[in-house]
C-alpha positions as CSV (number, residue, x, y, z in Angstrom):
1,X,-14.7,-2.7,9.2
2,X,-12.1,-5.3,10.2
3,X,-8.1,-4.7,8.7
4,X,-7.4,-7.4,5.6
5,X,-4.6,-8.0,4.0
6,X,-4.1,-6.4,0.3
7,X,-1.2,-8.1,-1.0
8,X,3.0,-9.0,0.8
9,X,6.1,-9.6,-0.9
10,X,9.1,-10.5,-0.4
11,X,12.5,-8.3,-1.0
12,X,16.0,-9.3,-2.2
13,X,17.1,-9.1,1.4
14,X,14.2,-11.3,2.7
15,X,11.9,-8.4,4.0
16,X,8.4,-8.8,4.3
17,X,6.4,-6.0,2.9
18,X,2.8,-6.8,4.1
19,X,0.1,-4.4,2.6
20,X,-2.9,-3.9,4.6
21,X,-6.6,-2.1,4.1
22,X,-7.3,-0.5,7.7
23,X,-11.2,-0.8,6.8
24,X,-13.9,-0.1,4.0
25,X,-15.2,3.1,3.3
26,X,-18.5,3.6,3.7
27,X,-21.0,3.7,0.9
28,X,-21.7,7.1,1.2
29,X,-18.1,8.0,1.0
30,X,-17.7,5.7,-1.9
31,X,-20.8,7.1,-3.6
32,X,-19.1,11.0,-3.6
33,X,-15.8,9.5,-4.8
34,X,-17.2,8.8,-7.9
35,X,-18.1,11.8,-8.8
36,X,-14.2,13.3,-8.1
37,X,-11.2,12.2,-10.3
38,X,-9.5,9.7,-8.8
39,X,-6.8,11.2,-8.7
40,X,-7.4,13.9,-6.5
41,X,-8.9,11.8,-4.2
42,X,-6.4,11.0,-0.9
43,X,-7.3,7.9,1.6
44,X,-6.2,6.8,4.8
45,X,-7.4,3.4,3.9
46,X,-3.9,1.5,3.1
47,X,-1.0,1.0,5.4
48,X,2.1,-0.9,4.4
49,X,4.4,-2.8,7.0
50,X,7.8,-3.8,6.9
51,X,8.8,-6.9,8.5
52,X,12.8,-8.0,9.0
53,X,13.5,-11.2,8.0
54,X,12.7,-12.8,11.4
55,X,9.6,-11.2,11.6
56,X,10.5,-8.0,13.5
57,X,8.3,-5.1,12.6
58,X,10.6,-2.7,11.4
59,X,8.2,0.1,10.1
60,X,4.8,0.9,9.6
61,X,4.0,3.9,6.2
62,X,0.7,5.6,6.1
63,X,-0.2,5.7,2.3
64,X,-2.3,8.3,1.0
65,X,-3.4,6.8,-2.2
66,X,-5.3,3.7,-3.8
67,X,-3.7,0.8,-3.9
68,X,-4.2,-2.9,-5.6
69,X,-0.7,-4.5,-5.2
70,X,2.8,-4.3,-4.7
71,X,6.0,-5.7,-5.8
72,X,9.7,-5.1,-4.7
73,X,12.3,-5.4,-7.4
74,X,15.8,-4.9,-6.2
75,X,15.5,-1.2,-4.6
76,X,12.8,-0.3,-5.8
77,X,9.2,-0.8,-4.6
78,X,6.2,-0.6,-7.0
79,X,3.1,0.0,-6.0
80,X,0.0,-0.3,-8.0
81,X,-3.6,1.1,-8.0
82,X,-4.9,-0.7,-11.3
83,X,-8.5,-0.7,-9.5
84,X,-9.3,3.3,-9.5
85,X,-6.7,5.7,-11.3
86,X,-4.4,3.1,-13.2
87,X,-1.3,4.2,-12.5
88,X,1.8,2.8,-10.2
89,X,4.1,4.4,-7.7
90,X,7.4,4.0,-7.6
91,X,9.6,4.4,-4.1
92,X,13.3,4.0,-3.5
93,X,14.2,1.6,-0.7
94,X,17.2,3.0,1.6
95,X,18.4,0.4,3.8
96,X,18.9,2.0,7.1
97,X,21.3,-0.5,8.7
């Protein structure tokens, strides 16, 4: 039930991007999703936070899909589910400042 950490990487710029699994479904709600598609499934279950070089937190993204990884190439950042649909996701990064 407690948060864990999924994966982090580091960007170009030196941001850290720290993912994180808020808890563990239960095994009821894991037992129904295997009878869905996978992808059709949505999940509150991943949160990724971005971290400023020194450490300040400088935003938090709900994610609303499975995740295994992520990686942050350039600006771009990939993020992977290769546990449950196979498939990646891939987000422009806008620097705000």
């Amino acid at each position: 039930a407690d948060k864990m950490l999924v994966d982090v990487d580091v960007d170009d710029k030196g941001r850290v991007w720290l993912l994180s699994k808020k808890y563990r479904p239960s095994k009821e709600k894991r037992e129904r999703w295997k009878e869905i598609d996978p992808r059709d499934i949505k999940t509150d279950t991943f949160i990724l936070y971005l971290y400023s070089e020194t450490g300040v937190l400088l935003h938090v993204y709900q994610l609303d899909h499975f995740v295994s990884g992520i990686r942050s190439i350039g600006d771009k950042l990939y993020i992977v589910d290769s546990t449950h649909t196979m498939r990646f996701h891939i987000y422009n990064v806008i620097d705000g400042s």
